[in-house]
Every structure is written in structure tokens, then in C-alpha cells.
C-alpha positions as CSV (number, residue, x, y, z in Angstrom):
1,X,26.3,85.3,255.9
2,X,26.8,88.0,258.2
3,X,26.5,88.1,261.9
4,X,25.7,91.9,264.0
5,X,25.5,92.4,267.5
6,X,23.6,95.8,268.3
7,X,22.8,96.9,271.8
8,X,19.9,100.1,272.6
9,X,18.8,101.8,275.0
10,X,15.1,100.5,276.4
11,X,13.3,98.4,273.9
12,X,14.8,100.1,270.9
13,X,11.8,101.2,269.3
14,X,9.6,97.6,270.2
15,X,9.8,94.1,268.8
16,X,6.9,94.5,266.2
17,X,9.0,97.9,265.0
18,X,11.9,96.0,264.3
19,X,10.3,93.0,263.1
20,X,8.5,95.2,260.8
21,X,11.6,96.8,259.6
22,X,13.6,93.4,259.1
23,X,10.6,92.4,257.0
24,X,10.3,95.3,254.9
25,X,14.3,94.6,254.5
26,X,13.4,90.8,253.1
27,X,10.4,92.6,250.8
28,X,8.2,91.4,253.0
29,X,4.4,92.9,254.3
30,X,4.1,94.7,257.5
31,X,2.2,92.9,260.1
32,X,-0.2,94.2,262.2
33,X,0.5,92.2,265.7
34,X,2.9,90.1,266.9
35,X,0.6,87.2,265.9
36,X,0.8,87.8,262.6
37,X,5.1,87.1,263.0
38,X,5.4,83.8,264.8
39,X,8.6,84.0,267.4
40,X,10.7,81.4,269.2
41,X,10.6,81.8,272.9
42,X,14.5,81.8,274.1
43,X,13.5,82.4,278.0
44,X,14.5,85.4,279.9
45,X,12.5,87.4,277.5
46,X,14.1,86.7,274.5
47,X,12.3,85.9,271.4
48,X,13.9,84.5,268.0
49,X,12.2,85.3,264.3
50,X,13.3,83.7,261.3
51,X,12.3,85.2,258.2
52,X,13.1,84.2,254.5
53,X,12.4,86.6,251.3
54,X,9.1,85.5,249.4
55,X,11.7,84.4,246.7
56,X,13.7,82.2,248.8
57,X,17.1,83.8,248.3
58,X,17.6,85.9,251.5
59,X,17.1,84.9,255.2
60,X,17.7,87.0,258.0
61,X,17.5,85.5,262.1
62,X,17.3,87.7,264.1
63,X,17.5,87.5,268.2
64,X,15.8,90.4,270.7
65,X,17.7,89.9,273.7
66,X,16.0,92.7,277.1
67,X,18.9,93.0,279.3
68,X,18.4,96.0,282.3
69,X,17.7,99.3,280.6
70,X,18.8,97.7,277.2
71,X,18.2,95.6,274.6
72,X,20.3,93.5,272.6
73,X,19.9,92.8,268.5
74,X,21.5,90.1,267.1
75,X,21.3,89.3,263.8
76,X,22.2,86.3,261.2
77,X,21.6,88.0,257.4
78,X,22.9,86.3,253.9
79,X,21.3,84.0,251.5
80,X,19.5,81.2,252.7
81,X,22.3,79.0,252.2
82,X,24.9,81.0,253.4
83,X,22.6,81.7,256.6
84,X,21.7,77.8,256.9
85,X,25.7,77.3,257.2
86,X,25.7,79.6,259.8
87,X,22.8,78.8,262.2
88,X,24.6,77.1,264.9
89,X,27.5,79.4,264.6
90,X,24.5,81.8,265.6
91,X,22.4,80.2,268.0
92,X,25.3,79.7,270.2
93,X,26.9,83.4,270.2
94,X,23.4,84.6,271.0
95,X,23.1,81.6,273.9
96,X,27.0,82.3,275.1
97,X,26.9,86.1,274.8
98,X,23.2,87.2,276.1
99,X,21.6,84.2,277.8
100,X,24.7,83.1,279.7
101,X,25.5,79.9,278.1
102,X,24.4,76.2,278.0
């Protein structure tokens, strides 16, 4: 598994863009609203998707962190196994680094 941090300038194109684009990187169908993608709410405006390949071999988390005039990516890609192992290696990097901890 591989973790990425990526910061961008504004909203760095808009959540459903870049949900869009991390599905079409898992094979997965567009969706038309952010309805059709359920999120976890993080607070401070941070949301948290979780998608898995429609085979079941690839899962990429991914974390949309606002911060000022920026926005921070942080992403958790591998197989689902790999990713599963991990999670909490993930969760707490994106709670430590961009929600100011605990």
C-alpha cells in the first residue's frame, strides 16, 4: 500500500472531480452527485471516501482535507489487503497532519 500527501491550490478541481477521477482509476462508473458517492464526515470540512474495485483487488481511501486557500489530498492506494493493513497507519497521519490531532 501506498500512502500520498498532495496539497492544491482552492478546491483542486472539486470533490466530485476527484472522486470521479479516483473511480475511474478503480474501473469504476462516474457518478453524477455527491449522493451517488457516500463520504465520511471528518469535521472541519473534511470528508473521507473509501472505494474498492468491482473485482475486489484494489482499494483506494482517500481524505479531502480544505485548509485556507488550499486543499489537501491524502491518499491510501494498494490492494485491499495491503490497504486494510494500513488503515490506521492512515487515518492517523491524515488526523495528526490536517485535523490537528486526537
Amino acid at each position: 500500500a501506498r500512502i500520498t500527501a498532495t496539497s492544491l491550490v482552492g478546491e483542486g478541481g472539486g470533490t466530485l472531480a476527484n472522486i470521479n477521477r479516483w473511480r475511474e482509476q478503480l474501473g469504476l462508473a462516474p457518478v453524477a452527485d455527491l449522493a451517488g458517492q457516500p463520504t465520511t464526515d471528518l469535521g472541519k470540512g473534511a470528508l473521507l471516501v473509501d472505494l474498492t474495485d468491482a473485482g475486489g483487488a484494489k482499494r483506494l481511501v482517500a481524505a479531502i482535507v480544505p485548509a485556507g486557500d488550499q486543499s489537501w489530498y491524502f491518499k491510501l492506494t494498494g490492494s485491499v489487503k495491503g490497504a486494510e493493513a494500513e488503515r490506521a497507519h492512515f487515518d492517523r497521519f491524515v488526523r495528526d497532519a490536517a485535523l490537528g490531532g486526537p
